[in-house]
C-alpha angles and dihedrals in degrees: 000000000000133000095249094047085058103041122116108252106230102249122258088228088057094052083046098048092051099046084051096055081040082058094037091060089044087056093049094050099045085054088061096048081053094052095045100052091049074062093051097052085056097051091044099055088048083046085053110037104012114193089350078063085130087055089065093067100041093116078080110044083109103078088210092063087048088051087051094038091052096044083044097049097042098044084053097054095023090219123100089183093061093046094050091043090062091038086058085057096044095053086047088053092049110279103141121243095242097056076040101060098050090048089055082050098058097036078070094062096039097059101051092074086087091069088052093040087053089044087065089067090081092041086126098066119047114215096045085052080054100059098031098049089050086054105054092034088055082066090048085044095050097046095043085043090051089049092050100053097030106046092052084053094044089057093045109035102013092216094152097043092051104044086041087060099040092046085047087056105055093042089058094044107042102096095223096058106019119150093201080062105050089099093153091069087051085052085042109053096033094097094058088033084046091057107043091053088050088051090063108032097095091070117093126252116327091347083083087055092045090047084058101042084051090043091047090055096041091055094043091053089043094047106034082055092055098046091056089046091054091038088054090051093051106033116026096085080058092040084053097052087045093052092043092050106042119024090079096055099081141291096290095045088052102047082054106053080039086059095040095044092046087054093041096055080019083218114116081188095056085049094058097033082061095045099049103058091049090057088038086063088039094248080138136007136234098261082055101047095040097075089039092053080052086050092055088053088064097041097057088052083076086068089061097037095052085051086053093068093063090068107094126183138016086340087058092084090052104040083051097057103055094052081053091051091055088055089043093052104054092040086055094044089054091044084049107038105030109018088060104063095211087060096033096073100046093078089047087043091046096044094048089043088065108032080058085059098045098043090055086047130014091209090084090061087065089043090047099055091038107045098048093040110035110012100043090046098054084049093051093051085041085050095041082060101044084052 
């Protein structure tokens, strides 16, 4: 017998072990690259603006044009981790919290056009495009109900603003988590930091500052992207069991496996592409999918907060605070709209209102999509200038 007939053939689960650590590291540096372009955004705007940093943004003082600034920006990119992500940058670099918080709003309803973009997958066969569309527009329905109560209250009250900054506070200044004090990810982060400001400064004047503040977007997009492309590799077999064994136990049960499975892929919209088809053939129903979808709201709100830790110094606090707001937002959404019956039921209401019209004709899917993500945001800008 020869040599080769005898040898020991290397195991599949090693291979597999070693291209997941080789995936693992890819992850982990590709998390740097995002931290240190969040950084990057920062720098740029004080590049650009220095101390009149808030006149930069003063295409936004009105919050109607940041609602409208954070749905159209997030529908573009179909990623509000991405776009909180950039705003994080952006309040480290001077935009003001309160241009800041209507823009996370409306990163919330911009990102939920993916889950009606997927239901159109079962368009051919009428009652799967019913349920699927009612599942995917519940999620529409939440996000645009939540705006609608709690930007009114914001402006009014400022309850988000405010616990967003206390809790900011105590996290900064509490010696065991401080941020300030978080010197090492400064240290950390100073080589990349190092480059990207090397790679403009050849630029005159502000244009440097403008060239990081393009280079730190561009990163972000590129790199928020990959992540999710390596995460759903990794982790979507996992997401999938998650998702099987624990959306039909309750509306607690299911909140919770939507916030795991949306850290784990860090993709609100994967969480709710893998969640639609399975109401579209009927696996679970609306009433099921409705708390898991609330579940993936919380869970995209990690992507902001770990920005967050690339902000050093006296725009920490800030930068803080508004990925904060994003987590205290949809926390108090949920406590508003589902936890009081007489609210929980609207978005359901809402979402099988209109799968029962588009399944009788295809042309209020168009309306739809149109109308919530092009036309109402046009008349609330119409309506932002008029005020």
């Amino acid at each position: 017998m020869s040599l080769e007939s005898t040898a020991i053939p290397r195991p599949a689960s090693e291979s597999n072990v070693q291209s997941n650590w080789l995936s693992w590291l890819l992850v982990s540096f590709l998390i740097y690259v995002l931290l240190a372009a969040v950084g990057a955004i920062g720098s740029g705007f004080k590049a650009a603006a220095g101390s009149d940093a808030k006149e930069l943004f003063a295409f936004a003082s009105n919050p109607g044009i940041a609602l409208i600034v954070g749905v159209v920006a997030t529908s573009l990119i179909q990623s509000s981790s991405t776009v909180t992500s950039i705003i994080v940058g952006m309040v480290a670099g001077g935009m003001p919290i309160s241009i800041a918080i209507p823009m996370i709003m409306g990163a919330n309803i911009g990102t939920s056009l993916t889950s009606t973009l997927v239901s159109l997958g079962h368009i051919r066969d009428g009652e799967e495009f019913k349920r699927a569309f009612s599942a995917a527009t519940v999620h529409d329905s939440f996000n645009i109900l939540a705006v609608a109560i709690l930007l009114p209250l914001e402006l009014l009250f400022r309850p988000l603003a405010t616990a967003s900054e206390y809790l900011a506070g105590l996290l900064v200044s509490d010696a065991s988590v401080s941020m300030s004090g978080m010197n090492f990810m400064k240290v950390l982060l100073s080589p990349a930091s190092d480059i990207l400001k090397a790679s403009v400064a050849w630029l005159p004047g502000i244009w440097s500052g403008v060239a990081l503040i393009l280079v730190g977007i561009g990163l972000i997009l590129m790199v928020v992207t990959q992540i999710g492309k390596v995460l759903r590799t990794l982790m979507v077999g996992r997401a999938m069991n998650i998702l099987h064994t624990a959306v039909g136990r309750g509306p607690a049960s299911g909140m919770a496996s939507g916030t795991l499975v949306t850290v784990l892929v860090q993709s609100s919209s994967t969480t709710t592409s893998l969640i639609v088809p399975l109401a579209g053939t009927g696996v679970f129903s609306l009433k099921q999918v409705y708390p898991f979808i609330l579940g993936s709201n919380i869970g995209t709100t990690i992507t902001a907060l770990l920005a967050a830790t690339a902000i050093s110094g006296t725009a920490a606090t800030v930068a803080l605070q508004i990925a904060l707001v994003h987590l205290l937002f949809n926390l108090l959404a949920i406590a508003v709209i589902y936890v009081l019956p007489f609210l929980r039921q609207i978005p359901v209401v809402m979402a099988e209102t209109l799968a029962t019209l588009a399944q009788r004709n295809k042309a209020y899917v168009a309306a739809y999509i149109g109308g919530v993500f092009f036309a109402l945001p046009l008349m609330v800008v119409g309506i932002s200038q008029w005020l």
